[in-house]
C-alpha positions as CSV (number, residue, x, y, z in Angstrom):
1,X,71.8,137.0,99.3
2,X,71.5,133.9,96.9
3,X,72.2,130.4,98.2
4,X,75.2,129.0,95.5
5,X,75.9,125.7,94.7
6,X,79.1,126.3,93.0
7,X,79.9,124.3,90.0
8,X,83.8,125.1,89.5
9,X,85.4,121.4,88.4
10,X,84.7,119.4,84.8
11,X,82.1,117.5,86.2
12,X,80.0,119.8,88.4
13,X,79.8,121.9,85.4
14,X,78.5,118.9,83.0
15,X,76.3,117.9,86.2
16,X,74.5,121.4,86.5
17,X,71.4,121.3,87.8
18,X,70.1,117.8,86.3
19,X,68.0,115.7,88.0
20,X,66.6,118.5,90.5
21,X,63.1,118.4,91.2
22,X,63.3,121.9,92.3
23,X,65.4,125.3,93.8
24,X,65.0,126.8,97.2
25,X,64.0,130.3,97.0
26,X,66.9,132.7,96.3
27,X,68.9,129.6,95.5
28,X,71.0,128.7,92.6
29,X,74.6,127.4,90.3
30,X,77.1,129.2,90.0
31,X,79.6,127.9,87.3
32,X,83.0,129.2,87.0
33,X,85.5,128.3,84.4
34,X,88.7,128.4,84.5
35,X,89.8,130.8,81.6
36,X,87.2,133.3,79.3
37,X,84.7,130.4,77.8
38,X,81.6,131.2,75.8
39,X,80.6,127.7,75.7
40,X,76.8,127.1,75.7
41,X,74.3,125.6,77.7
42,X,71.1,123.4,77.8
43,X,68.3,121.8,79.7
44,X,68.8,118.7,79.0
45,X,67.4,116.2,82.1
46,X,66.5,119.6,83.8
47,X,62.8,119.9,84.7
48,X,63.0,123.5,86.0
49,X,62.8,126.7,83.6
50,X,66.3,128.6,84.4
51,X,67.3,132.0,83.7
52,X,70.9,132.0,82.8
53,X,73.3,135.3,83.3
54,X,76.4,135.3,82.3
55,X,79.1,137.2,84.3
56,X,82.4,138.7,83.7
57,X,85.1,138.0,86.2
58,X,84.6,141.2,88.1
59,X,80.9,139.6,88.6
60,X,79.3,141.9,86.0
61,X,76.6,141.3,84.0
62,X,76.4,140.7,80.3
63,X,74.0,138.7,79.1
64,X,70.6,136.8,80.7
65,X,68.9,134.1,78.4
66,X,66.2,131.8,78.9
67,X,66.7,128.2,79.4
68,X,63.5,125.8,78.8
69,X,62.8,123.0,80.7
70,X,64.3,119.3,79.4
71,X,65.4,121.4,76.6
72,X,68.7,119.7,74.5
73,X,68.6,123.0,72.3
74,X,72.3,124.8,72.6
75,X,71.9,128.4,73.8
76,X,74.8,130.3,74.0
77,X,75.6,133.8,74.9
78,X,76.9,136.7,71.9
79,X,79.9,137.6,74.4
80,X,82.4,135.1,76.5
81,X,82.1,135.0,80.2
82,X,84.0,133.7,83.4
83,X,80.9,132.9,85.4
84,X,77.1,131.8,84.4
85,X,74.3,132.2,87.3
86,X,71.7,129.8,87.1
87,X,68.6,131.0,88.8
88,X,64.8,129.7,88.6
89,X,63.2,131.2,85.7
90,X,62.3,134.8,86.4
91,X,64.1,135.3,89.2
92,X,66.4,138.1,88.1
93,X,63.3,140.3,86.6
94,X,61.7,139.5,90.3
95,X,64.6,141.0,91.7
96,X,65.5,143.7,89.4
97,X,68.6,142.8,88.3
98,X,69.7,142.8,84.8
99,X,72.5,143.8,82.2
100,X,75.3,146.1,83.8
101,X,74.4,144.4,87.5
102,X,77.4,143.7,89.7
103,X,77.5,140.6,91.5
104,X,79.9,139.6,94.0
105,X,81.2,136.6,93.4
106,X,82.5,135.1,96.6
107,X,86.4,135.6,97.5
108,X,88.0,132.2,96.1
109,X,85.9,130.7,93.6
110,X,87.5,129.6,90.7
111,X,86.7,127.3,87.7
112,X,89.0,124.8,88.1
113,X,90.6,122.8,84.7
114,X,89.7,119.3,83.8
């Protein structure tokens, strides 16, 4: 079980996880978009090293990626997504979850438009 902030308007997403000082454990963002995105994301103002996987909208896996800490680089994933799981760097490997993983994605959370 992960503890989910969910980040499903404008600006929740834009918000993330800035400003944290840190993540319970098991705890993390979820962000859901309202239509297929693939959008990137950074670090910027975020002093914790995240692990990013992005989802599908049946809560599948398709991509993790790194994000570093008070990084502004874009990272962005090679396939578009529905959902993005932001987790304290490592966290997925600790757990053994990867690409091809089904997560389920709470019954009605939606990204919600601007």
């Amino acid at each position: 079980t992960i503890n989910l902030e969910i980040a499903d308007t404008f600006n929740r997403r834009t918000r993330g996880l800035m400003y944290r000082q840190g993540l319970a454990p098991n705890a993390g963002m979820l962000f859901a978009f309202p239509e297929k995105t693939s959008g990137p994301f950074w670090n910027r103002n975020t002093i914790l090293d995240l692990d990013i996987a992005f989802l599908d909208l049946d809560g599948k896996i398709l991509e993790i990626l790194h994000l570093e800490s008070l990084s502004t680089d874009l990272i962005a994933p090679s396939i578009a997504y529905f959902y993005a799981l932001e987790m304290e760097a490592g966290w997925f490997t600790a757990n053994r979850i990867g690409i091809g993983d089904h997560l389920i994605i709470p019954t009605g959370i939606i990204g919600l438009p601007e």
